[in-house]
N, C-alpha and C positions, 0 to 999 in steps of 0.2 A: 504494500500500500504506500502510495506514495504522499509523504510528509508537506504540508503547505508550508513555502519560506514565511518568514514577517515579512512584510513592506520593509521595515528598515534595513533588511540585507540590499535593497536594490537602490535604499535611498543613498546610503552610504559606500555603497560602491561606484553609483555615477559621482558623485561627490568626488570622492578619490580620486576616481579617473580623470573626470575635469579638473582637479589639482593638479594632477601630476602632467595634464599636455597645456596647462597654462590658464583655460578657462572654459566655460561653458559653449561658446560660441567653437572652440576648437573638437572637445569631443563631440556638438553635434554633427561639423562638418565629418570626422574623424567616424562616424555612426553612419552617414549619409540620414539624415531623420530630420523634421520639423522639429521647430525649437518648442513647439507647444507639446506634443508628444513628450519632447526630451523633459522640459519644466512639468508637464502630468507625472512622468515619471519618476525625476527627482523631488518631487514635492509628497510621494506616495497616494497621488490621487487614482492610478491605477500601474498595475505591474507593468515593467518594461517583456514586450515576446521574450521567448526563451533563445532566439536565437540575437538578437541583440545584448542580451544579457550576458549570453557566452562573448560575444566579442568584448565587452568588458572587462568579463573575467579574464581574458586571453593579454587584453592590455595590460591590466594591475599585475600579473604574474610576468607581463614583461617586463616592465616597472622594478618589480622587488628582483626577478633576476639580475636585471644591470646593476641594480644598489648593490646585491652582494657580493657581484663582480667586482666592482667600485671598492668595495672594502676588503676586499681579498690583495687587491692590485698596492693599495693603501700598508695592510700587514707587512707584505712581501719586502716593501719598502724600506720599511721600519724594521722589520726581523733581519 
């Protein structure tokens, strides 16, 4: 059976996501999506599809790969 998310998992991961490529205007372009969908969605007034949701997911995993890249490159340095 499959488990319903909260709203807040999607509100908080578009959030993220528009953090992390600069601002809202960037992951909608970055989405291909209406800014109104994108703001429905980030506002939790109805879920993002499952298949924009993945591209999300896909970005923030990008994201946190490069950071730990980042800090690996950073140790290497320092050790």
């Amino acid at each position: 059976m499959e488990m319903p998310v909260p709203k807040d998992v999607f509100m908080r991961a578009l959030r993220r996501a528009a953090l992390g490529l600069g601002s809202v205007e960037a992951l909608r372009a970055h989405l291909g999506v209406q800014m109104s969908a994108l703001c429905s969605w980030m506002e939790g007034e109805t879920p993002p599809p499952t298949t924009i949701f993945l591209r999300v997911v896909d970005l923030l995993a990008d994201e946190e790969l490069a950071a730990i890249k980042q800090g690996m490159r950073g140790q290497s340095a320092v050790g």
